[in-house]
C-alpha positions as CSV (number, residue, x, y, z in Angstrom):
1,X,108.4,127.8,87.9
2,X,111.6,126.0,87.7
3,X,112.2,122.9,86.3
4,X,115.4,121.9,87.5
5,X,114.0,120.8,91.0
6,X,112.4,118.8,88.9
7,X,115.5,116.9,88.3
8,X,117.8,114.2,90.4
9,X,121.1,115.8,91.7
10,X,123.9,115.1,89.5
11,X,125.4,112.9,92.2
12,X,122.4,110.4,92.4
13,X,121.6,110.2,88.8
14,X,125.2,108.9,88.3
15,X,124.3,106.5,90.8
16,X,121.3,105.1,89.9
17,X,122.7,105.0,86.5
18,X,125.1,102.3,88.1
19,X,122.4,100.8,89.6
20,X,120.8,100.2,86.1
21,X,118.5,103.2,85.6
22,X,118.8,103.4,81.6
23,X,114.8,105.4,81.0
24,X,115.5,107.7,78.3
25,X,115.2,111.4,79.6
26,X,114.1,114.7,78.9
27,X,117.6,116.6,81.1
28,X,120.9,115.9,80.6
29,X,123.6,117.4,83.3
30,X,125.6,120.5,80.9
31,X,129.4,119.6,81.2
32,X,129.6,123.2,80.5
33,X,128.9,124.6,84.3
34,X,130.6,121.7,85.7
35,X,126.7,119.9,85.5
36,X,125.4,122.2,87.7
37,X,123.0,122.9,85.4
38,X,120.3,120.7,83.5
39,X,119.6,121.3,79.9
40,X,116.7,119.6,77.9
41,X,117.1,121.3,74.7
42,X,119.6,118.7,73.0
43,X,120.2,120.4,69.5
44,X,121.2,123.6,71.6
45,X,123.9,121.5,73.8
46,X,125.2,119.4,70.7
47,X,125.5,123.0,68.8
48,X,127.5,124.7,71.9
49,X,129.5,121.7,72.5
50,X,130.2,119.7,69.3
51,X,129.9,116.6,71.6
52,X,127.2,114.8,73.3
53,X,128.8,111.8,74.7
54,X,129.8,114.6,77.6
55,X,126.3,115.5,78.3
56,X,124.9,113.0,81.6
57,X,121.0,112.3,81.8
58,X,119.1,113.4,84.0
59,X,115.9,111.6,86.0
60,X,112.8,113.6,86.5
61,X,112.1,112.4,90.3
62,X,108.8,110.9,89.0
63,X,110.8,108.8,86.8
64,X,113.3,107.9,89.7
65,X,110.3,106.9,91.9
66,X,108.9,105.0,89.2
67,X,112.1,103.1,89.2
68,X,111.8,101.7,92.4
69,X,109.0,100.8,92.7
70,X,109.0,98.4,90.0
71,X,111.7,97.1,92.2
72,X,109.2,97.1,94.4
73,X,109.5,100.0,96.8
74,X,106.5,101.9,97.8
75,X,106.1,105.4,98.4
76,X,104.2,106.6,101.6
77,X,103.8,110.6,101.5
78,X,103.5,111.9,105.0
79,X,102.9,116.1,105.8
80,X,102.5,117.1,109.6
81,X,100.7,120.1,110.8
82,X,102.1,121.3,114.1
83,X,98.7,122.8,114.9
84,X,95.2,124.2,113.3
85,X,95.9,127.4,114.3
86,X,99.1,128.1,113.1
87,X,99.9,125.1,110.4
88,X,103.4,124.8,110.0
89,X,103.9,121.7,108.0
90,X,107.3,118.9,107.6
91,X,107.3,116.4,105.4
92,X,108.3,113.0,105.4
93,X,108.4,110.0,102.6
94,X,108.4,106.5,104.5
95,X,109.3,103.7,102.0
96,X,108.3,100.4,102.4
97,X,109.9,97.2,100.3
98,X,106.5,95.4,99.2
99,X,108.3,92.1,99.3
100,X,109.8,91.7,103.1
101,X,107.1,94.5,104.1
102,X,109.7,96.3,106.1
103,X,108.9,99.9,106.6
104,X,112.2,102.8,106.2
105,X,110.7,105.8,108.5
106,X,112.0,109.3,106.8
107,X,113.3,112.0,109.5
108,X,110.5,115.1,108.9
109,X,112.0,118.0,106.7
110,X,111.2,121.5,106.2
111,X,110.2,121.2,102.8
112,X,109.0,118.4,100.2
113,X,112.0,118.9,98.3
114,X,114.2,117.8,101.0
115,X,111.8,115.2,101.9
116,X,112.3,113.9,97.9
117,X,116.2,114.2,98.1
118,X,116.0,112.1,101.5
119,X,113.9,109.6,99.8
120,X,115.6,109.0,97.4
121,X,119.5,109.2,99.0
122,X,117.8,105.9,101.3
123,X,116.5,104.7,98.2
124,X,119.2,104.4,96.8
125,X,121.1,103.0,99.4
126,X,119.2,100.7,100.4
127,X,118.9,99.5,96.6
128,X,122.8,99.6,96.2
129,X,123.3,97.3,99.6
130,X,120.9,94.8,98.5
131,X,122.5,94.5,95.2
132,X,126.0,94.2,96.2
133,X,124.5,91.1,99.0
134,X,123.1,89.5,96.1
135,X,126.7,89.3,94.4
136,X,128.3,88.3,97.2
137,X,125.8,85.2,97.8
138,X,125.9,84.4,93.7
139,X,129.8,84.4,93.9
140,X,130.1,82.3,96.9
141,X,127.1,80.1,95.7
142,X,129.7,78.4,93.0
């Protein structure tokens, strides 16, 4: 098996880092191969590198999950079979925000992997737009 598709992509663990997704984590993104590439053995990348401020975590997608929904954003996992006879299955993962109960519906995708990564891109962005609503009201509010 392999654990990096375990992992958040590089590009959306530097944003939910700015979002304020400070878990401690198991990966870290190698400056090495340009973070392509997760690592979880920390001695070996402090030996090979000398430095470890370089070295990016890296979210499991459980942990990412997690993370929003104790900002309360739910989950719903959705598979489709085309037929009985020969199941061909897409996924989707609706999300739904527990405190307006509005419901995001997820395009179907080939794989659950996608389906995670699609997830969690709306996630985020749906996150990120709240956030930067709530500044512009607390700014204004003074």
């Amino acid at each position: 098996m392999k654990t990096e598709k375990e992992f958040i992509k590089y590009k959306q663990a530097l944003i939910l880092k700015e979002l304020g997704f400070d878990e401690p984590c198991i990966g870290w993104y190698n400056p090495q191969v340009n973070y392509k590439k997760v690592t979880t053995d920390r001695y070996w990348a402090f030996h090979l590198t000398g430095e470890w401020e370089n070295f990016k975590p890296a979210p499991l997608y459980q942990q990412a999950f997690r993370w929003f929904r104790e900002k309360d954003f739910g989950i719903i996992d959705k598979p489709f079979y085309s037929s009985l006879d020969e199941p061909k299955v897409t996924y989707a993962l609706d999300i739904i925000n527990w405190k307006t109960g509005r419901t995001y519906k997820m395009d179907r995708k080939k794989s659950y992997e996608e389906a995670e990564l699609a997830c969690l891109i709306k996630l985020i962005e749906i996150v990120k737009n709240n956030e930067y609503k709530q500044i512009e009201y607390e700014e204004t509010k003074e």
